[in-house]
N, C-alpha and C positions, 0 to 999 in steps of 0.2 A: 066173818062169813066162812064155812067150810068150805071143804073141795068137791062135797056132793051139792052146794046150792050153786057154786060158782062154775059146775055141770051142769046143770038144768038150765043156769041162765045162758052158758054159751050154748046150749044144744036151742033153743030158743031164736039163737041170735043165728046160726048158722043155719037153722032153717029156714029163716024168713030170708037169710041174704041169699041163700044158694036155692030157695023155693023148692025147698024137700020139704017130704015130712018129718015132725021131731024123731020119728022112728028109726028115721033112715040116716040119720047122726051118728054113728056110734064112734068109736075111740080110733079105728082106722080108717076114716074122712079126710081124705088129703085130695091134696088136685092130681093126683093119680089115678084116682078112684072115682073121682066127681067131675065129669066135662065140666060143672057150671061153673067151677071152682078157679076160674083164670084169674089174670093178672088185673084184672080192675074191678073182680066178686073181692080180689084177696082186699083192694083198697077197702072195698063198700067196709069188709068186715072188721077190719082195724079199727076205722072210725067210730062203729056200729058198739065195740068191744070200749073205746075210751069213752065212750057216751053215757054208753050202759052204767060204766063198772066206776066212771070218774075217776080214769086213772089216763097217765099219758104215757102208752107202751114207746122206748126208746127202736129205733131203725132197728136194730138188733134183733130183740126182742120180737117185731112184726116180722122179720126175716125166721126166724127159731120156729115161729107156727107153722109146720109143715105138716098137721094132724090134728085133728080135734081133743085130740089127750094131751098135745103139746099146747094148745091151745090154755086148754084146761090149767095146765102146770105153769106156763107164764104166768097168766092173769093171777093165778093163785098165790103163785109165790112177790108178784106184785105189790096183790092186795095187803100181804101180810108184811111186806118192808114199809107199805105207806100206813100201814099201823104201829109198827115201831117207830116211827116217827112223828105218829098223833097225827098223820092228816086225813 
């Protein structure tokens, strides 16, 4: 998967969790920026993100997403270590 489909599907996934529109996603979407974006949106979207992508981001990793570009670059970089590993 690229890093431009693995954009599209979080900008997807953070719209429907945070009830924007895809539009209103963009790369500096943080809970700074986003009242909806609290401590139990941030849950919805974790689980939302290992659902999606079939991956299981580490506590870390969920703590790192503090922007929808970071967002982006975990799961990305995720996806591409659970391919080197064939799963």
């Amino acid at each position: 998967m690229t890093r431009d489909e693995v954009a599209e599907q979080l900008r997807t996934i953070f719209a429907a969790v945070l009830q924007l529109s895809p539009e209103a996603v963009g790369p500096e979407l943080s809970p700074d920026t986003c009242e909806a974006w609290d401590s139990l949106h941030h849950i919805h979207l974790m689980s939302a993100i290992d659902e999606t992508f079939g991956i299981t981001l580490d506590i870390e990793q969920q703590i790192e997403i503090l922007t929808f570009n970071l967002g982006v670059e975990v799961v990305y970089e995720e996806l591409q270590g659970a391919d080197a590993v064939g799963v």
